[in-house]
C-alpha positions in Angstrom: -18.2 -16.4 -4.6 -15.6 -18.6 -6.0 -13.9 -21.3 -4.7 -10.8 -20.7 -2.1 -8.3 -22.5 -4.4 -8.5 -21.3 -7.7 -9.2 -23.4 -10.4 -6.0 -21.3 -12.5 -3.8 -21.9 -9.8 -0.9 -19.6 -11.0 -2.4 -17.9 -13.4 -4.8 -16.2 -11.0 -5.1 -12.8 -10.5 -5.1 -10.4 -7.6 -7.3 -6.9 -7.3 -6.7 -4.2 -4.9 -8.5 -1.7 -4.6 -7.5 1.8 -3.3 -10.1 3.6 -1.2 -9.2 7.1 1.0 -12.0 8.1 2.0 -16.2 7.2 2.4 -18.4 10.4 2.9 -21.5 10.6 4.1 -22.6 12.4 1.4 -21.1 13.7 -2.1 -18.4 16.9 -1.1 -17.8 18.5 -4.8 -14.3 19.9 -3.0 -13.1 16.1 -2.9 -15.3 14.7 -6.2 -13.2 11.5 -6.6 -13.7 10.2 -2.9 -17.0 7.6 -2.6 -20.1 8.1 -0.6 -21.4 6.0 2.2 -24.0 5.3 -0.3 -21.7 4.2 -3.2 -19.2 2.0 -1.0 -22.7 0.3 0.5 -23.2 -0.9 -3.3 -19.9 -1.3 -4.6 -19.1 -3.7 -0.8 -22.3 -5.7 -2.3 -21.1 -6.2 -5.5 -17.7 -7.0 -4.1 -19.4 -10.0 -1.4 -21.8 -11.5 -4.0 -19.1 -12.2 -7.3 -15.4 -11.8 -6.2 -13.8 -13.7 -3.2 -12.7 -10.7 -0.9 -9.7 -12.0 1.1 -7.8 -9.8 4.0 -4.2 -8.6 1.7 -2.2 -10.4 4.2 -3.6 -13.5 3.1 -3.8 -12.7 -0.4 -0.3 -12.1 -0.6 0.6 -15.2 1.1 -1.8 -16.8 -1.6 -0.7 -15.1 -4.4 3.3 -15.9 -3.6 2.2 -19.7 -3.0 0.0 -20.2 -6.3 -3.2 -21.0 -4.1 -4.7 -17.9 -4.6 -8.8 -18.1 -5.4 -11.0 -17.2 -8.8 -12.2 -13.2 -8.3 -9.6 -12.4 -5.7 -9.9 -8.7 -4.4 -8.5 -7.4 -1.5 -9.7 -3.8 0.0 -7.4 -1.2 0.8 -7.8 2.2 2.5 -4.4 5.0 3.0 -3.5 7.4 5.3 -5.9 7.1 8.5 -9.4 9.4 7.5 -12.3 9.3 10.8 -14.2 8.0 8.2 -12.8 4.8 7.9 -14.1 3.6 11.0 -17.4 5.5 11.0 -18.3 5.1 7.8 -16.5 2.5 5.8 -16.3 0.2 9.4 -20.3 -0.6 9.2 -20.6 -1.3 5.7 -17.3 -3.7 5.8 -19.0 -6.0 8.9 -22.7 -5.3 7.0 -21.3 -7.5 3.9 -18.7 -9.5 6.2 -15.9 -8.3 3.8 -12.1 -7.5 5.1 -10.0 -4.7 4.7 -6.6 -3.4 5.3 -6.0 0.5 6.5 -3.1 1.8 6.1 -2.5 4.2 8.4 -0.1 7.8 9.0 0.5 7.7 12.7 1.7 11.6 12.5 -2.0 12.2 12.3 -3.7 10.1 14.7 -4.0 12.2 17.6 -5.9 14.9 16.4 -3.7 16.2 13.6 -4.7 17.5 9.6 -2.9 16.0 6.8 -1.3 19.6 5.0 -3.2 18.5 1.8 -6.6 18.6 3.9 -5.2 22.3 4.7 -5.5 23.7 1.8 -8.5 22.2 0.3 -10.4 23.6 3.7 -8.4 26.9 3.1 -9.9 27.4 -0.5 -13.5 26.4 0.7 -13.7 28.8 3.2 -11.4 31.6 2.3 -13.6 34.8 2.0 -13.9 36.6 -1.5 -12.9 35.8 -4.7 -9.5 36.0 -4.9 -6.6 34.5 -3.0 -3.1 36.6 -3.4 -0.2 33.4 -3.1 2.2 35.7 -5.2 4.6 36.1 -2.2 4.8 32.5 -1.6 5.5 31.8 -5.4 1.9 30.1 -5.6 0.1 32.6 -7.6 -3.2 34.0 -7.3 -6.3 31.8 -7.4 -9.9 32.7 -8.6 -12.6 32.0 -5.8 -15.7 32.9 -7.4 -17.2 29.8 -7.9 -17.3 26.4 -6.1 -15.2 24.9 -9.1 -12.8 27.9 -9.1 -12.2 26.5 -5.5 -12.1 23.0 -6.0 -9.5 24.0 -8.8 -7.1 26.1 -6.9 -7.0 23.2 -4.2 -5.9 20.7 -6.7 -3.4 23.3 -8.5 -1.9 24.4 -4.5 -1.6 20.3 -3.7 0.2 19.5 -7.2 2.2 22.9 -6.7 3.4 21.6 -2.9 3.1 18.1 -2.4 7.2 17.3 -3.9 8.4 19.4 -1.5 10.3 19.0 1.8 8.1 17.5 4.5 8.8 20.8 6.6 9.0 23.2 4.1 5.5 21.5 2.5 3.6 21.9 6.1 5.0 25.5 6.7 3.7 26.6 3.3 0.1 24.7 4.0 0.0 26.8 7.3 0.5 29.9 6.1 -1.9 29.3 3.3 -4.2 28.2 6.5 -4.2 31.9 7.9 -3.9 34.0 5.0 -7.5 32.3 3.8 -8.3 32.7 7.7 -9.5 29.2 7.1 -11.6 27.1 9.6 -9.9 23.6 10.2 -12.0 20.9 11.1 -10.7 19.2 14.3 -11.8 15.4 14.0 -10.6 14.7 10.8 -8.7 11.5 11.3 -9.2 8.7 13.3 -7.8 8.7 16.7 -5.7 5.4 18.3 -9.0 4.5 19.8 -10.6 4.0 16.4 -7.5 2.5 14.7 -7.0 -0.6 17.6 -11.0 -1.0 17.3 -10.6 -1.6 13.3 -8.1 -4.2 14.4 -10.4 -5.6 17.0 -13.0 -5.8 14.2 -11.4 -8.1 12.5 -9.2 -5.2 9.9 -5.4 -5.0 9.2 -3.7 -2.1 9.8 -0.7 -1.3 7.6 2.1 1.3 7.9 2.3 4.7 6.1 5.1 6.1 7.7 5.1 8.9 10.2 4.1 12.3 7.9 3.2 11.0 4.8 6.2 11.9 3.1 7.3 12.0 -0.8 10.2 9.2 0.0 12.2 10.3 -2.5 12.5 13.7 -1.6 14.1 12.4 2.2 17.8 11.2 2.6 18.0 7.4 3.2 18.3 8.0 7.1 15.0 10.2 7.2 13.0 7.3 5.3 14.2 4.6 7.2 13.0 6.7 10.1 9.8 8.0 8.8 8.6 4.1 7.9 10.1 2.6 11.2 8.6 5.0 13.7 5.0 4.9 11.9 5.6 0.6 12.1 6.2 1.3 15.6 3.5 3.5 16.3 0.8 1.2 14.9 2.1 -1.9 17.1 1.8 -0.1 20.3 -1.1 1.2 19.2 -3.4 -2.3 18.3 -0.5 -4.5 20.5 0.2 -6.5 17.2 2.7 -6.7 14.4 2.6 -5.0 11.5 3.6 -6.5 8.6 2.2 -4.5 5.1 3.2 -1.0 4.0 1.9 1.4 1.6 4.2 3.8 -0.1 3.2 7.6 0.6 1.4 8.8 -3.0 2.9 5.9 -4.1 4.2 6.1 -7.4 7.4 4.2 -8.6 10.0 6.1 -9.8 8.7 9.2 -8.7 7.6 9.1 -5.1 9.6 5.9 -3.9 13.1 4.9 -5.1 15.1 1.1 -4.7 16.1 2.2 -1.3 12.7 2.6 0.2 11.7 -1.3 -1.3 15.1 -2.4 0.4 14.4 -0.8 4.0 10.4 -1.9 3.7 12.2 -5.7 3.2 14.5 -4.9 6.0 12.2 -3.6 8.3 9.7 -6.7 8.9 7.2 -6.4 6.8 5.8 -8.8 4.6 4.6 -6.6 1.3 4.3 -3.4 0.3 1.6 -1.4 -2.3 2.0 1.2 -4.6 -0.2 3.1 -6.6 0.9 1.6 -9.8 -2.2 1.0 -11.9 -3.5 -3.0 -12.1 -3.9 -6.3 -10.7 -0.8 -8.7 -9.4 -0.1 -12.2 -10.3 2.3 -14.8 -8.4 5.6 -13.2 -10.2 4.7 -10.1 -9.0 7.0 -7.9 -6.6 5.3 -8.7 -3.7 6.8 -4.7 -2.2 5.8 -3.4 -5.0 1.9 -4.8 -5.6 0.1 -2.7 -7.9 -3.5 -0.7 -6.6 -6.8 0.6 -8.6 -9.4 3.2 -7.8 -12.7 1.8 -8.9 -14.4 5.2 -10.4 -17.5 3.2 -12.2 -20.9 5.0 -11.5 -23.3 2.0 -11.4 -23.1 -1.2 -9.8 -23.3 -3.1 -13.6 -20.5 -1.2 -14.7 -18.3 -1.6 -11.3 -19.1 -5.6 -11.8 -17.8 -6.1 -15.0 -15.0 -3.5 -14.7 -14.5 -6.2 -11.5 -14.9 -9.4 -13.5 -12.5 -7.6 -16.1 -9.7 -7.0 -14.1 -10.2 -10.5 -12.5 -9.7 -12.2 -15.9 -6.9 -10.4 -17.0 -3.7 -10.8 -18.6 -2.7 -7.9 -18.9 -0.8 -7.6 -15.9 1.0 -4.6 -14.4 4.8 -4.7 -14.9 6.1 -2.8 -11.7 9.9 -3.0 -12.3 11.3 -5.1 -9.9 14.3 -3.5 -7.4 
């Protein structure tokens, strides 16, 4: 690892990574999420060549020019069971940090809507699925990728709706495939303040994991406040990072939502903006990457890369 005041000073560079979920094993219906076995090797990688700091901290060091060679930090959205019984071992295994940031809508047993539809194509019976009435067409079943396929096309078709109007057409996708939801999909409050006892931050997400940009300013300020509040009753703690809901600028969040995260308390914000920060970055608008690399070698120098870059993401700055 590399020293914990960098050697650049301000010209250092920051990585964050963007996890969702860690499965036990491969699930072709959700190709792009790691396995257990993956995030063992890639957490290795991680602990012997970059310096793997907590984002809270590496946002403090970034903004104060004291941030170290190889800085990562390791990220995880929306709240997935897996976190903790998964990704939670392998994080203390390596001694490595990481920041979860979390939907509180979802913590008590609930299903994200996107969750509903890819379990509604995997077990809907035949090979067909008639949507025609909903304006969502009919899907091919026949194979597994036909599946996997019709998922992706239903979540792209849905997800810039209206909150409501987004869930209501996920549940009535849920019965026409007489789909089977799984019921411990999500981490419950127990799990979230025992990430936080381990030594993890937990960051907000807002309440439903919204498309801010589709809500009026009123029903965004409330979506991010009420998940902020939430998550401090839950672990007794303040929280002080936030990560904007799909998280793309311009598209998913707007100027408002960076000026109510600033006025709300917390500290920084993430996005889903490909690339790595530096210390004139918009610190509520820090830019995320999803390591996809297949073999540790590869993931390393992708890693070491993106740690010597210059070529900085340009987020524009509201």
């Amino acid at each position: 690892m590399g020293s914990l005041v960098s050697p650049e000073g301000n010209r250092a560079s920051l990585s964050i990574l963007i996890y969702h979920r860690v499965l036990p094993m491969q699930d072709e219906m959700i190709a792009g999420e790691v396995t257990q076995q993956t995030f063992d090797w890639q957490m290795s990688v991680l602990s012997r060549y970059c310096n793997v700091l907590p984002l809270g901290e590496a946002v403090k060091r970034l903004g104060d020019g004291m941030l170290p060679d190889r800085a990562v930090s390791v990220t995880f959205d929306d709240g997935y069971a897996d976190n903790y019984h998964e990704a939670l071992p392998i994080l203390t295994k390596y001694k490595l940090p990481a920041t979860f940031f979390v939907a509180t809508g979802f913590v008590d047993g609930g299903i994200m809507w996107n969750d509903m539809l890819i379990e509604s194509m995997r077990t809907a019976k035949g090979n067909y699925i008639n949507l025609k009435k909903f304006n969502l067409g009919q899907h091919s079943l026949k194979s597994f990728a036909e599946r996997q396929e019709a998922s992706l096309c239903l979540i792209d078709m849905l997800k810039h709706l209206d909150p409501i109007e987004r869930l209501d057409q996920a549940k009535k996708i849920v019965e026409i495939a007489a789909a089977e939801l799984p019921a411990r999909l999500m981490m419950t409050p127990d799990q979230v303040f025992k990430l936080m006892q381990a030594g993890m931050e937990i960051g907000g997400h807002t309440v439903t994991h919204p498309i801010l940009a589709k809500l009026d300013v009123d029903a965004a300020r409330s979506e991010i406040l009420s998940g902020k509040r939430r998550l401090e009753d839950i672990i007794n703690a303040p929280v002080s990072l936030f990560a904007y809901p799909n998280g793309k600028p311009g598209t998913d969040y707007m100027r408002d939502h960076v000026r109510i995260v600033k006025e709300l308390g917390f500290s920084a914000a993430v996005t889903t903006a490909w690339g790595v920060s530096h210390r004139d970055s918009d610190l509520f608008q820090l830019p995320r990457f999803t390591q996809w690399d297949k073999s540790p070698k590869r993931f390393m120098l992708r890693m070491l890369k993106n740690c010597l870059s210059r070529d900085y993401a340009q987020v524009k700055a509201w």
